[in-house]
Structures are given as C-alpha cells and as structure tokens.
C-alpha positions in Angstrom: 129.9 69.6 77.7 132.1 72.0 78.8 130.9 73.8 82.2 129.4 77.7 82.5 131.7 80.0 84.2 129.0 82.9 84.0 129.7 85.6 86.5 126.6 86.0 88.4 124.9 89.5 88.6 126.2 92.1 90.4 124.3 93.0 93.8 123.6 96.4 94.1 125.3 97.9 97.6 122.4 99.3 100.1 122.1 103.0 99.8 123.5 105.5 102.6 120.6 106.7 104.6 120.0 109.9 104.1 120.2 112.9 106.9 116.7 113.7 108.2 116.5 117.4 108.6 114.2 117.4 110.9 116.7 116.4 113.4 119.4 118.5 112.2 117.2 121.9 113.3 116.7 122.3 116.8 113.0 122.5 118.4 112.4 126.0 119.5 109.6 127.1 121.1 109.2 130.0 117.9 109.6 126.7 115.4 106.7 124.9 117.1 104.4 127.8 117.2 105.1 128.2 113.7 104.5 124.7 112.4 101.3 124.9 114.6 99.8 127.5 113.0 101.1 126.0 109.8 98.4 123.1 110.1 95.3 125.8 111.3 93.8 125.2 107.9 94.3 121.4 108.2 92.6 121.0 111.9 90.1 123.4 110.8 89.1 121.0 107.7 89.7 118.1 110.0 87.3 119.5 112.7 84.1 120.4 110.1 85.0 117.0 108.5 84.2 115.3 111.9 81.5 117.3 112.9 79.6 116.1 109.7 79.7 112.5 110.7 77.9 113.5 114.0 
C-alpha cells in the first residue's frame, strides 16, 4: 500500500492585535467630565434599581 503524502491543514497565523483607542486619546480633565456625565442616566437607573431591593 503505497503511503499518504497529504499535506496537513494550513494553521491560520494569530491576528495582529488591534490599537485600543482608548489609549491612543489622552485623559483630560474636559474628557472625564464628559464621559461622567455620559453615564448620569446609567447611575441614576443603577441607584433606583438598588433602592428597590432595600
């Protein structure tokens, strides 16, 4: 019986991580304020959400 000289699949190469942005942009006092009032809506949900359990 003659013998299998199959090449065996291909591996796929790991991907190149990608850039976070987040660390591209630098943190300014203006950029915090904004993201934190950004998430008032979400703490404010967060807070009545917590305050029903009690």
């Amino acid at each position: 019986m003659p013998e299998r000289t199959e090449q065996e699949p291909e591996q796929p190469t790991p991907a190149q991580p990608r850039p976070n942005p987040i660390f591209r942009q630098p943190a300014t006092v203006e950029a915090c304020q904004a993201d934190y009032a950004a998430g008032a809506d979400i703490r404010q949900e967060m807070a009545r959400q917590e305050a029903r359990r009690r």
